[in-house]
N, C-alpha and C positions, 0 to 999 in steps of 0.2 A: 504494500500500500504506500501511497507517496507521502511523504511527508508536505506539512504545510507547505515550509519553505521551496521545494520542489513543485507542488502545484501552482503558485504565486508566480514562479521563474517562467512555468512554462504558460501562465495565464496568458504573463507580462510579453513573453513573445511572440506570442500567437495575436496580441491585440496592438501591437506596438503603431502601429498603422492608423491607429485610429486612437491611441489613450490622450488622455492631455496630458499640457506640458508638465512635466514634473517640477514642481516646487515644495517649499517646507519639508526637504527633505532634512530627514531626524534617524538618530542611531536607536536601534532595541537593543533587547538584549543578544536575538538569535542573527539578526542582520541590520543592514541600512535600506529604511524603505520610507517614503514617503505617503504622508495620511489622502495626499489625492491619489497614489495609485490603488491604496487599500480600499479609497472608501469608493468602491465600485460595486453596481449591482450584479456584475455580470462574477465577478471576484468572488464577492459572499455566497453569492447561489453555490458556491463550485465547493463551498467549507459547510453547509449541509448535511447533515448525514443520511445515512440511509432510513427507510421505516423501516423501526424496528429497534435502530439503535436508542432512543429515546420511548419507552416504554408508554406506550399508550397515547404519543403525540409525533405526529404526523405532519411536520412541515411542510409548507408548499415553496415551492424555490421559485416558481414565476411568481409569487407574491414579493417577493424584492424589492425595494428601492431604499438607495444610498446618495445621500447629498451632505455635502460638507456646509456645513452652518459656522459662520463666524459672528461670534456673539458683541465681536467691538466694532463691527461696522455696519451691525442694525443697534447697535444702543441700546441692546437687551439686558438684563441678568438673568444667569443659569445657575444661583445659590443654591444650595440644598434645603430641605424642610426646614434644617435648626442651623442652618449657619446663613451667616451675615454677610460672606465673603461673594464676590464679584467674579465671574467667572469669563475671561475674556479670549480665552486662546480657540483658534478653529478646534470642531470636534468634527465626529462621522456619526451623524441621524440616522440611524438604520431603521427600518418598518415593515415587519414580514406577518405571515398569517401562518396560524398551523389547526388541525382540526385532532379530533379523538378520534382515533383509531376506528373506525365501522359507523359511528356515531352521524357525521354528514353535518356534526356544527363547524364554527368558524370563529376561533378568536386571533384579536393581531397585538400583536406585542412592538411595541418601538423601544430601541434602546440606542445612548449614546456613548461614543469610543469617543476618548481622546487621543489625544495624537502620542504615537508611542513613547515620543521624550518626557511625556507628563504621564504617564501609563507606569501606576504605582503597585501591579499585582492584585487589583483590588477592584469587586465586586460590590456594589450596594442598592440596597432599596430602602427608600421612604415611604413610612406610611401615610392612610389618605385621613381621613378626618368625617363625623356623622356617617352617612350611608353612602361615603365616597372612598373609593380607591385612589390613589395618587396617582394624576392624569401628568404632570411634570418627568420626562425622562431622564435631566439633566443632574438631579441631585447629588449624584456621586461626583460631578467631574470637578470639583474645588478637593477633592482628596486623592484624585489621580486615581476614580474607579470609573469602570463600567456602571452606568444605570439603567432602570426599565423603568414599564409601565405597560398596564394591559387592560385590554377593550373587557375583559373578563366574560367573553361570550355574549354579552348584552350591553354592547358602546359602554361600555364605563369612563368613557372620555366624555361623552357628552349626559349620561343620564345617572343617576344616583339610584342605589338599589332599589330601596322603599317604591322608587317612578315603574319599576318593571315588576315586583315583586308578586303581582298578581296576574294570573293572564285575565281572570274576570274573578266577581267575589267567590269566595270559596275554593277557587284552582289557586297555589301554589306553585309559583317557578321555581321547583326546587333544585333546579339547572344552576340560576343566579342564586339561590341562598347559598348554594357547598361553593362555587365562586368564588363569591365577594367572604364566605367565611375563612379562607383556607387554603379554598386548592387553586385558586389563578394566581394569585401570591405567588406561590411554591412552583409552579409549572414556567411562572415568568424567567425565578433565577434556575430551575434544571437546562431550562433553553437558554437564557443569557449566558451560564456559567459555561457550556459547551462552546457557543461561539465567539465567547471572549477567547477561551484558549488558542481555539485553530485561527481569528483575527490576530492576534500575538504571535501566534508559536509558541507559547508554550512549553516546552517540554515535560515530561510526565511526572519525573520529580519536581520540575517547579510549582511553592505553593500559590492559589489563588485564593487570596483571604476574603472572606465575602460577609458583610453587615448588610444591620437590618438595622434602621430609625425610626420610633413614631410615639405619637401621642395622645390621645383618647383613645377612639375607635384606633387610629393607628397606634396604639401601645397593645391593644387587642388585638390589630395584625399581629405585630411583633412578636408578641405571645401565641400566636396558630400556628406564626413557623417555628418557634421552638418544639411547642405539643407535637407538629402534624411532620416537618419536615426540620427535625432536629442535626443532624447529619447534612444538612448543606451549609449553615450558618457557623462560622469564628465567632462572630460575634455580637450581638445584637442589646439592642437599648431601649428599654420599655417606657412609657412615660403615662400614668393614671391609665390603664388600660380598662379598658369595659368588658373587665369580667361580668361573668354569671348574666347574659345579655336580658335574661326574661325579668329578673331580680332587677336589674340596673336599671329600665329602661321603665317598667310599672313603677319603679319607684319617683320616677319624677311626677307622675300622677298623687302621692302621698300627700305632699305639702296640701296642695287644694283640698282631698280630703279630709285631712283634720279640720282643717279649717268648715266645710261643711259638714263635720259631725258634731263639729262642737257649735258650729251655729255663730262664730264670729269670725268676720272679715275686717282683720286687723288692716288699718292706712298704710301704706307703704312707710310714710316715715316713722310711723313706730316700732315697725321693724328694723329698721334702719338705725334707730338708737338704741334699740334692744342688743344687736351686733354690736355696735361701737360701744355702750356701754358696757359688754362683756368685754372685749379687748381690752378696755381701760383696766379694770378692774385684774384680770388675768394677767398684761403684761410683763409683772414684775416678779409673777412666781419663776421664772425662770433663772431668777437672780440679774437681770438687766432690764431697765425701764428704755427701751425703745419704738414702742409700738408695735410689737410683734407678738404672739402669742407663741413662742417657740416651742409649748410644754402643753400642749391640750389636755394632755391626760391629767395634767394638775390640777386644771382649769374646770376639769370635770368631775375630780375628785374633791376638790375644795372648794367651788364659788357655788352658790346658791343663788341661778335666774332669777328668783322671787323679791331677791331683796331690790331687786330694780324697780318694784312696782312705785309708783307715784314720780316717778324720773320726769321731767320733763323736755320734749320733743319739740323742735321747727324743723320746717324744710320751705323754702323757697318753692314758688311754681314751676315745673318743667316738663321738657320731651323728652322721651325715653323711649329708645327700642333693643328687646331682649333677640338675639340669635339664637339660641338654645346652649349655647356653650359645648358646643362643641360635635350635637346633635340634630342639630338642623341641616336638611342636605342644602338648602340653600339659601340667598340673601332674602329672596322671596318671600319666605316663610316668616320672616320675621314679624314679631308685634311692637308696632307703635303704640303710645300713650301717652296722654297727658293727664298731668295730676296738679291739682291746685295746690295752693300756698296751704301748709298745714302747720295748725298747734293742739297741745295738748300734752297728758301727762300717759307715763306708762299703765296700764290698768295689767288688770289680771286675769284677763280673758286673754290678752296680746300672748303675755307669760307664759301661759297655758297651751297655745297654738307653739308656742317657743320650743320649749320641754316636750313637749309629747313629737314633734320633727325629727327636735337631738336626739332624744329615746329611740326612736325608729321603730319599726312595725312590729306590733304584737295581733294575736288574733282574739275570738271572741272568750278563747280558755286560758288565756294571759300565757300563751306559747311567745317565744320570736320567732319570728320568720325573716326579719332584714335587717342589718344595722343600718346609720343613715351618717348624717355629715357630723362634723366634729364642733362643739361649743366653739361658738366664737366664728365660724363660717357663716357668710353670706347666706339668707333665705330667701333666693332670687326666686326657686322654685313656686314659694308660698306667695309674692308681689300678686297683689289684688286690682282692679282695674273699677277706675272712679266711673262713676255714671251721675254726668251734670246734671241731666235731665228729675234725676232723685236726690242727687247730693249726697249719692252711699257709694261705698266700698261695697263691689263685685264678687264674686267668685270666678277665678282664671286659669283655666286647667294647659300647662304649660303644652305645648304641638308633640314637643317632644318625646311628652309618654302618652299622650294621647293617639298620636298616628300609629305608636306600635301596637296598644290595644285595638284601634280599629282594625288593620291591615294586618298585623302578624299575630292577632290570638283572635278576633272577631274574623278576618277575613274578611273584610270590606274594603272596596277604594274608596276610603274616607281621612281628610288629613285630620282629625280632630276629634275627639267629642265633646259632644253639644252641653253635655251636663253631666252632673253627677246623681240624680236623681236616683233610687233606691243603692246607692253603690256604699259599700260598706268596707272597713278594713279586712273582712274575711272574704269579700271581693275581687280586693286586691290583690289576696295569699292565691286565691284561685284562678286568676289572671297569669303569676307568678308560677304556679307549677303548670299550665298548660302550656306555656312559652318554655318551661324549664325542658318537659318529656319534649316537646314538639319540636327543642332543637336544639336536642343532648346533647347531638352528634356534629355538631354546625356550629351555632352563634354562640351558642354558653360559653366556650372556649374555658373548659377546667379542667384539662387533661393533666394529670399532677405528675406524672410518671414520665419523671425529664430526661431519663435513664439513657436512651440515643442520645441526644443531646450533650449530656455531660460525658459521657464515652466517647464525644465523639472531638472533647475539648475543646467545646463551647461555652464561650464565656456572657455572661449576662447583667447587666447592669439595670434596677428596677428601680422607678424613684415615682413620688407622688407628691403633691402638694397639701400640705398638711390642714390648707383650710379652704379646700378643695371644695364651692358647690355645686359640682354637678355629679363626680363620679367621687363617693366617699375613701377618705383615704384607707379606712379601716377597712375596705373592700380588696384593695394593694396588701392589706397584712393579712388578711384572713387567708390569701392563696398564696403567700409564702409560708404561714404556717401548717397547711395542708400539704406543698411540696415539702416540709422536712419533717412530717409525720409520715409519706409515703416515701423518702426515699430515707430516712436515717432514724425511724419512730424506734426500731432496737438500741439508739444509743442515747445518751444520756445529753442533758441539755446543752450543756458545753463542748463535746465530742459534737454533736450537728451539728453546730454552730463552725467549730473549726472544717468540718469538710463541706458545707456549703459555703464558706469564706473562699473556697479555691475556684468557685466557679460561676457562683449566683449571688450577689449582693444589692441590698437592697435599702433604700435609704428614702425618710420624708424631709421635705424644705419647707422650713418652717416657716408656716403665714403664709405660703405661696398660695396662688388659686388653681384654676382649670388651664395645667398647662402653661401656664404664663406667671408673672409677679401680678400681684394682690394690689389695686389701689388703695385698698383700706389698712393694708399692713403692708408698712416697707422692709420689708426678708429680702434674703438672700434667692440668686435664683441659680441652678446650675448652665453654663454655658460653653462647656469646654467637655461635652461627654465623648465626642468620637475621640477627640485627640485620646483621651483617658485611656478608653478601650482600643484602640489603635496600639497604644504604647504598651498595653495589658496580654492582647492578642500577639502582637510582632514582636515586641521584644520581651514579655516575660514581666510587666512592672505592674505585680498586684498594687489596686489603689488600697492606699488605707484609707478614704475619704473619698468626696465627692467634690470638686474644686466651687464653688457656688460667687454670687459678690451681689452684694447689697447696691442695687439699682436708684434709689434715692430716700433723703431724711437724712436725719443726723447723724448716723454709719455709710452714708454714700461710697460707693467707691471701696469699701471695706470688703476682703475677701474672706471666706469662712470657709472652711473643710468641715463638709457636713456628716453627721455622725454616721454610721452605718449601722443600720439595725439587728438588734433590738436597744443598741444603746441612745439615749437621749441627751440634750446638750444641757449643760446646767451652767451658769457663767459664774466664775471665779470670784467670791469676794474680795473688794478690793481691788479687782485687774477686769475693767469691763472691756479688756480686750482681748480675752481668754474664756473658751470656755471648754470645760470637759466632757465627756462622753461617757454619761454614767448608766449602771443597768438599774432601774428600781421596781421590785417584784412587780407591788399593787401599780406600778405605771403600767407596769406590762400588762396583767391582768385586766386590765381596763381596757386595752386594744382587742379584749380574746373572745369569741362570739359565739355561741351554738345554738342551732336552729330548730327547735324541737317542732315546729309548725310541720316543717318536712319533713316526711315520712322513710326519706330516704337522706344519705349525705348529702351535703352541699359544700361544695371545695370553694 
């Protein structure tokens, strides 16, 4: 069989008559070639495999095309999902189609090469975000990899799940649900990682290091290809992932529930000082007064919601539009509002709506069936909607768990529902496990058995935002502590801890929100994760920390190495520019959840 380099030679001779002029010619490792001779359709078609050699996908080679994109003389950026940097050197856009094996569908995958002087060994993908796969191919080439992106059998460049998810009510595409949960992810890098090699050359011993990035739903990618396709990824980097999807997604329907079970619709701004007066209150258990709640577990072991009652609240008149944080597939979706100029004092109804949110779902025989967001986090979910016309506060049932009920446990093409009208918190548990059976195997993504994965000397970096409201952070600890009961529950507390230190680490940022820094809390935010894992992956440099830096306030510019769990930070008396990384039982205990409502585990 010919090698690359041999096929390339005799491509190159056979077409010499007709190739363009060679320029930007650059050294590899295996030879000297140039990114206009490579990035050829007629070239790529020829590196191909046979069907067969890729199990169950069936490239088509007249689906080809290669064009060289220079991104500094359209005045583009081609940054990656989490990096800032600018990417300006020509790359090779490739665009090919492949189907399933006897099957007769059709997905297309694009991916970008750069030019082999910039060509770091290295494979990557970004994840996408709500009911979106990441349509962007370019994300790897600021660290000198190959990237993709794929149509996932149902345009996923142009359409977001949820828009196809039904062929009509009650039919299931369960084509796009295994897709978008799993398997177009994982089929993009089997096919990208084949034709990075024979586009290089390769050789057999040479390694090709291949990450993965993302954050909500893309931290739940992240996490599918650890679970589903643990063995192709070095390295990957999780960020609030949307575990347990039926759990996660009912839950944002919860806030408005309480709220009409209990029969009050708190103002938006007393909620708003509900939050802020916790933070005050909280911030200095951690041993530093900055405005951060760095210690929730403190905050929840020590501060009593109640005594806020008679607080008094302003808020100025404004517009407001909520996205869903992170689950809305698009701008569209979004709700605008206006709320008038508000005053008043905290009451104990507001309290009550407060406390039973943070408590999180119990059912009608006082079982748990969900934990919820952390004291001191945003209750964007519960934001009530004014009606001039009466001069009341609404009931607002956020899109975001409402379109799943309708669509993915109702089976209706409906983005919303209308009300809550006899919906009860045993409702919600029963909404909860038909979403749970109905897509065990799919969206839940709790496969705890990282065993491929860790065999296979994948390393993984998990982190969440501590005052996270849309996807709870204690929902990030609960499935680390489910993967170190299934893979190290014979060994003793300490013994797990050190053998999951060598491969899976997991760490919260404190006061952080949904993926991003906290306007309400100026924390620290991590920005430097690929380099970490890069240096972890290639050269062997376990992090003891998470590099993070305080965005603004009176620590601006301050960099922090964030603790790695299960230890929490506590700041130094006397040195508020120190702080330690301590274990404390009852903090821990307070992260730790079981769900007796479920009949079965829940990871």
């Amino acid at each position: 069989m010919l090698s690359r380099n041999s096929i390339l030679s005799l491509y190159l001779s056979l077409a010499s008559s007709i190739a363009a002029p060679v320029s930007d010619t650059v050294s590899s490792s295996s030879n000297s070639t140039s990114l206009t001779e490579m990035c050829d359709s007629s070239y790529i078609q020829s590196l191909i495999p046979s069907n067969g050699t890729l199990l169950g996908i069936d490239l088509i080679p007249s689906s080809v095309q290669a064009t060289i994109v220079d991104p500094s003389a359209q005045g583009s950026s081609s940054s990656g999902a989490s990096s800032t940097s600018t990417y300006t050197s020509k790359y090779c856009s490739v665009t090919l189609e492949y189907t399933h094996t006897g099957k007769g569908d059709n997905v297309t995958v694009k991916y970008a090469f750069p030019s082999p002087d910039e060509f770091s060994n290295r494979f990557y993908l970004a994840g996408g975000g709500g009911y979106t796969l990441n349509s962007d191919a370019t994300g790897g080439l600021t660290y000198g990899a190959v990237s993709g992106a794929t149509s996932a059998g149902y345009d996923a460049f142009d359409y977001s799940m949820d828009e196809v998810f039904l062929y009509g009510n009650g039919s299931i595409n369960w084509d796009a649900a295994y897709m978008f949960s799993y398997q177009a992810l994982g089929e993009l890098t089997v096919v990208g990682k084949y034709l990075t090699r024979e586009f290089y050359g390769l050789a057999q011993e040479e390694k090709l290091y291949t990450y993965f990035e993302g954050c909500s739903d893309g931290g739940r990618e992240a996490m599918s290809q650890v679970q589903r396709w643990g063995e192709e990824y070095d390295g990957v980097i999780a960020g609030a992932p949307a575990f347990r999807y039926a759990q996660q997604q009912v839950l944002h329907v919860f806030p408005a529930t309480v709220e009409h079970t209990l029969g009050y619709y708190p103002p938006t701004c007393e909620l708003e000082k509900i939050v802020n007066a916790t933070i005050e209150a909280c911030d200095g258990l951690d041993g530093r007064v900055d405005g951060v709640i760095s210690r929730t577990d403190l905050c929840a072991l020590q501060f009593d919601l109640e005594s806020l009652v008679g607080q008094p609240y302003y808020c100025a008149a404004t517009t407001s539009s909520s996205l869903g944080f992170g689950f809305s597939k698009r701008d569209d979706q979004s709700q605008t509002s206006d709320t008038p100029e508000q005053s008043g004092n905290i009451t104990k109804e507001g309290i009550a709506v407060a406390k039973q949110i943070y408590d999180g779902l119990f059912n009608s025989d006082g079982e748990r069936a969900y934990l919820s967001f952390r004291i001191g986090s945003s209750l964007d979910d519960a934001d009530t909607t004014y009606n001039s016309d009466d001069d009341k506060w609404e009931l607002n049932i956020p899109s975001t768990g409402g379109l799943y009920v309708q669509k993915f446990i109702k089976l209706l093409d409906l983005d919303n529902l209308d009300n809550l009208d006899g919906v009860t918190y045993d409702t919600l548990i029963d909404w909860m496990k038909i979403g749970m059976y109905r897509y065990f195997d799919s969206l839940q993504t709790t496969v705890t058995d990282l065993t491929p994965f860790r065999n296979a000397g994948g390393k993984l970096i998990h982190y969440h935002g501590e005052s996270d409201p849309s996807i709870p952070p204690a929902s990030s600890v609960h499935y680390w502590q489910s993967v170190r009961d299934t893979l190290y529950g014979n060994l003793t507390f300490e013994e797990s801890l050190k053998e999951l230190d060598e491969w899976y680490q997991f760490y919260l940022v404190p006061g952080a929100a949904h993926c991003g820094t906290n306007e309400l809390q100026p924390g620290p935010y991590p920005e430097t994760n690929m380099e970490i894992m890069i240096n972890w992956v290639e050269n062997g440099v376990k992090p003891t920390g998470l590099n993070a830096t305080v965005s603004e306030g009176e620590y601006a510019s301050e960099n922090q190495e964030l603790c790695k769990w299960p230890t929490r930070p506590l700041w130094r008396s006397g040195n508020l520019s120190t702080f330690d990384c301590v274990f404390d039982q009852a903090s821990y205990e307070s992260w730790t959840y079981e769900f007796p409502a479920f009949k079965i585990p829940v990871y």
